[in-house]
C-alpha positions in Angstrom: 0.0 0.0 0.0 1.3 3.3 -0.8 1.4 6.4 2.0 -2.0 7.3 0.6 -3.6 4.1 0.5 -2.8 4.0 3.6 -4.3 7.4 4.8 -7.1 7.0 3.3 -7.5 3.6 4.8 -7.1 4.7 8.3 -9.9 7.5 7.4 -12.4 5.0 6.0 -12.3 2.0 8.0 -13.2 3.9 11.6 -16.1 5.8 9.2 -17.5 1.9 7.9 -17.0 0.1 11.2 -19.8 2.9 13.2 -21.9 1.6 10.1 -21.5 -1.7 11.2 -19.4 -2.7 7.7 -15.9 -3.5 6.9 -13.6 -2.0 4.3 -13.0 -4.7 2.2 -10.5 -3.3 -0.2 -9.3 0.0 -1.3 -7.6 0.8 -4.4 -6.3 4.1 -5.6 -5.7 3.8 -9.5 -4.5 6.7 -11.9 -2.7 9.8 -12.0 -3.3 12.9 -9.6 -6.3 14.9 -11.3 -9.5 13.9 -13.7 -7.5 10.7 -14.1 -7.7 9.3 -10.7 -9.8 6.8 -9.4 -10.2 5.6 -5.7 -12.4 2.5 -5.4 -14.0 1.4 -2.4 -15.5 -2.0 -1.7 -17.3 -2.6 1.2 -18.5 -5.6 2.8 -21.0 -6.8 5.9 -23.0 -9.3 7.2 -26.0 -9.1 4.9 -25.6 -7.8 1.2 -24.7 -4.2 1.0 -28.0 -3.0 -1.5 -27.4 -0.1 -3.7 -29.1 2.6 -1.8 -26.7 1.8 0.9 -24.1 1.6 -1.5 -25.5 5.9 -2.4 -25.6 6.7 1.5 -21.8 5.2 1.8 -20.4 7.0 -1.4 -21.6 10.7 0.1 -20.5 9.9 3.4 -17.1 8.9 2.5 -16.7 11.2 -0.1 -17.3 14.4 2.3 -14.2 12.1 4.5 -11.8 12.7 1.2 -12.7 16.6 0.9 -9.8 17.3 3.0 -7.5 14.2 2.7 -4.1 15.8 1.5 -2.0 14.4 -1.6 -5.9 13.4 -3.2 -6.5 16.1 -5.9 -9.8 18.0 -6.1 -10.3 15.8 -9.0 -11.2 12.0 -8.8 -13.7 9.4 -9.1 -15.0 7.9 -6.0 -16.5 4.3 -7.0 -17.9 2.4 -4.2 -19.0 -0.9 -4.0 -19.7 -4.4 -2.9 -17.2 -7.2 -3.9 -19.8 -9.2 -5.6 -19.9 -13.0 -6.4 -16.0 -13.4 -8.0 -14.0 -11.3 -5.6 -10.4 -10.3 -5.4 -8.5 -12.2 -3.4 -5.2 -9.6 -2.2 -5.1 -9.8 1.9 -4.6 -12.7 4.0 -7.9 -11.7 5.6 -9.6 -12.4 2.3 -8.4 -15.4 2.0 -10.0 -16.5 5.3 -13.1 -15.9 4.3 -13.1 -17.9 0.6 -11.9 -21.3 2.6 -14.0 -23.8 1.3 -14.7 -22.2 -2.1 -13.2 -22.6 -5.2 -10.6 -20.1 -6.5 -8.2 -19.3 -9.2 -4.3 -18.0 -8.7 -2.1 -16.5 -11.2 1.4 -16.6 -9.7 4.0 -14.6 -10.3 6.1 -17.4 -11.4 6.2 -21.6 -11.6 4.5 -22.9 -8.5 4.1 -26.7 -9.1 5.0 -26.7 -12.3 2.2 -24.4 -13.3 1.7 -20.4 -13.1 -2.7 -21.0 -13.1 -3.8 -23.1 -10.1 -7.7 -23.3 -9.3 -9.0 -25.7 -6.9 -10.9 -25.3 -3.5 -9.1 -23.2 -0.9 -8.3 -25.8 2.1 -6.2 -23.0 4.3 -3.9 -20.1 5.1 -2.3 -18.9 7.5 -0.4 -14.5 7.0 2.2 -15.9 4.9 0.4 -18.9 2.5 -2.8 -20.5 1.2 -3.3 -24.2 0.5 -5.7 -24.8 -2.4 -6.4 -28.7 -3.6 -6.1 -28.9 -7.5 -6.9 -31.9 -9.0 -6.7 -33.8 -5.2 -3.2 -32.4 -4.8 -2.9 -30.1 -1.9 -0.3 -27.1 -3.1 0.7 -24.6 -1.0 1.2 -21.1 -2.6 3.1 -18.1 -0.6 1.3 -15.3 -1.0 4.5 -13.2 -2.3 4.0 -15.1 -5.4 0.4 -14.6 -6.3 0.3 -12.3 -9.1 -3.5 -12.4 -9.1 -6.0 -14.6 -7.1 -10.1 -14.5 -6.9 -13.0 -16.5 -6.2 -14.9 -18.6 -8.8 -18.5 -18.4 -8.9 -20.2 -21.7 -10.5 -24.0 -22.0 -11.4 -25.8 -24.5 -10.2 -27.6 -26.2 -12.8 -31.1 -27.2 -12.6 -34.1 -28.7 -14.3 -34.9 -26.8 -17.0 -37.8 -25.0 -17.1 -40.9 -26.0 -19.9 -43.4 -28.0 -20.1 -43.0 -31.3 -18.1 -44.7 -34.6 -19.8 -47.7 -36.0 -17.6 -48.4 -39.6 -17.5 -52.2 -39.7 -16.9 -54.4 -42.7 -17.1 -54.3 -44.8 -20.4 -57.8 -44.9 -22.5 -57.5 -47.5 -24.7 
């Protein structure tokens, strides 16, 4: 995190936490001016709906009015993480044990640089994800990328159904 990720995080979490949310994430992308973005996700024990979502983004945005080193000029984007999320803390991490997931690493980690398979564990240095029934364990200095895989469950389709009724014959 940079000085100003940093600021910014220590101004946002205290605001989120009296709402009874966490800060999930926080991302500051862009050059200083029209350019920049700073994006906000939030997270909480029930799904963050969009009119929260409106009542967050003034609040946090009258926070940034004075925050120094953040040009007059920027996008504030706030939002929830959604059903495939980043995965780039250790806390994050915690959270997705048990579902599936998808690493990019930075370089060959068991032979391979894509690994997807159900997170098992992880501790503030590593994860564990199975792949293919093999347990690997990835150091999080290596992940280049990581997020959560959302799957569809499939069900009956929907139509007209066949009903077997008495035969007249």
């Amino acid at each position: 995190m940079t000085d100003l990720d940093t600021r910014l995080w220590d101004l946002i979490e205290p605001y989120l936490g009296a709402e009874r949310l966490e800060l999930d994430d926080l991302e500051v992308v862009g050059a200083s001016g029209s350019g920049r973005v700073v994006r906000i996700l939030v997270d909480g024990d029930e799904p963050v709906d969009i009119g929260r979502i409106s009542e967050l983004s003034r609040g946090i945005g009258r926070l940034l009015d004075d925050v120094e080193g953040l040009a007059t000029s920027y996008t504030l984007e706030v939002g929830s993480p959604g059903l495939e999320r980043k995965l780039r803390r250790p806390a994050h991490f915690r959270k997705s044990i048990g579902r599936e997931i998808k690493i990019k690493t930075k370089g060959l980690v068991a032979e391979s640089k894509h690994h997807k398979g159900v997170l098992i564990s992880c501790d503030e240095a590593s994860c564990t994800v199975e792949v293919d029934g093999i347990e690997r364990t990835i150091p999080f200095d290596a992940i280049n990328a990581a997020r959560t895989v959302f799957t569809w469950e499939r069900g009956a389709k929907p139509g007209k159904q066949k009903v077997k009724g008495p035969h007249y014959g």
